[in-house]
C-alpha positions in Angstrom: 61.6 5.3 8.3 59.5 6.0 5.4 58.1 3.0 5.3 56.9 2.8 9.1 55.3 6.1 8.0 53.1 4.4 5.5 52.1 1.2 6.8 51.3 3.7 10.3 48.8 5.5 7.8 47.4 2.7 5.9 46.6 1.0 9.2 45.2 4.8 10.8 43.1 4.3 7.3 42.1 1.0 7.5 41.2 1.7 11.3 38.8 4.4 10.4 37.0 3.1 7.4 36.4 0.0 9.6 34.7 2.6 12.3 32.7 3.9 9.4 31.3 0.6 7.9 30.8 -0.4 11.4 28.5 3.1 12.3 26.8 2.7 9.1 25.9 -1.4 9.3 24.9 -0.5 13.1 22.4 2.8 11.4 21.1 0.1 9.2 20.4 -2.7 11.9 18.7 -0.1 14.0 16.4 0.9 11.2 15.9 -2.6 10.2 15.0 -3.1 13.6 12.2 -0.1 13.6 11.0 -1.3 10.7 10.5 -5.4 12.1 9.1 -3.5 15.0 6.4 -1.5 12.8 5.4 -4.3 10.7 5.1 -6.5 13.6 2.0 -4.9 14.7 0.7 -6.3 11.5 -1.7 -9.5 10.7 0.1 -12.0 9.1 -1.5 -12.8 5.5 -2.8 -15.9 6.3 -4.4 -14.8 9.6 -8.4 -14.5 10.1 -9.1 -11.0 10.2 -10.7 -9.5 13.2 -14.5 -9.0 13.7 -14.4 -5.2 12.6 -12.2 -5.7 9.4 -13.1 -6.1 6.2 -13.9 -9.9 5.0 -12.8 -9.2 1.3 -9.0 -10.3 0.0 -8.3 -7.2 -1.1 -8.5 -5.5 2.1 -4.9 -7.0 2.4 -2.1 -5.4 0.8 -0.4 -7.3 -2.1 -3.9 -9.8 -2.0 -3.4 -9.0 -5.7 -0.1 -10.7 -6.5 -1.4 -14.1 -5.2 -4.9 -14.3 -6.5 -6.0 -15.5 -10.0 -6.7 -13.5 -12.9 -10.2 -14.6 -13.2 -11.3 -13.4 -9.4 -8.8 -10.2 -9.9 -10.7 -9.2 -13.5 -13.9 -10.3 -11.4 -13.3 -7.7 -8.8 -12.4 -5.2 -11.6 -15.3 -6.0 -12.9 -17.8 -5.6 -10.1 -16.4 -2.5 -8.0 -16.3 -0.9 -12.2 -20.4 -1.6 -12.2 -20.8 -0.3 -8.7 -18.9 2.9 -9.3 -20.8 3.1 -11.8 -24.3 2.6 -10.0 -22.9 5.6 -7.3 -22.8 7.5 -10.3 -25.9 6.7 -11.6 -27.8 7.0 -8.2 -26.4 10.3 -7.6 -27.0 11.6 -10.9 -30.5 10.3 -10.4 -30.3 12.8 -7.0 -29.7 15.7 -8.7 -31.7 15.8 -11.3 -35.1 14.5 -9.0 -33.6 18.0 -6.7 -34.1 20.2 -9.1 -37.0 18.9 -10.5 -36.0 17.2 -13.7 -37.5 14.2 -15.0 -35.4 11.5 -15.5 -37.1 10.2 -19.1 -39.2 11.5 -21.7 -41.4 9.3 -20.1 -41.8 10.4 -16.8 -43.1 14.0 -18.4 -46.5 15.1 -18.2 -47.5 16.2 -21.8 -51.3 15.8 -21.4 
């Protein structure tokens, strides 16, 4: 009798950890299914972008991992001197707003 008893449990327990792993892989197919269904929407990485997008490489995300040092330290490299230039110009703003001069230079001393 006992034993009926605990192969009727171990069977009642195998039962419901089978109904578990089978909810749990059927939570994880659904949101593996949201997720194909968001990136879907997506552009492929080798597809021509559309007439409003950006033309640049690293418009699209991981661009980075696939392109060469020498044109990543290139880009580094440029949008570092044109951060720089924003500064510049709009350091050149304020001081032309209130009415500094830029240079000993551009002073009147005469």
């Amino acid at each position: 009798m006992i034993w009926i008893a605990l192969v009727a449990v171990s069977l009642l327990f195998y039962v419901l950890l089978g109904i578990r792993l089978y909810r749990q892989a059927m939570a994880v197919l659904k949101d593996f299914g949201a997720a194909a269904t968001k990136l879907g929407h997506l552009a492929p990485a080798g597809a021509a972008p559309l007439a409003g997008e950006l033309q640049s490489p690293a418009a699209l995300p991981g661009a980075a991992v696939f392109a060469s040092p020498a044109q990543m330290r290139h880009d580094y490299d440029a949008s570092k001197s044109s951060r720089r230039e924003d500064r510049r110009q709009r350091r050149i703003q304020r001081k032309h707003d209130r009415g500094q001069p830029q240079s000993l230079r551009d002073l009147d001393l005469n």
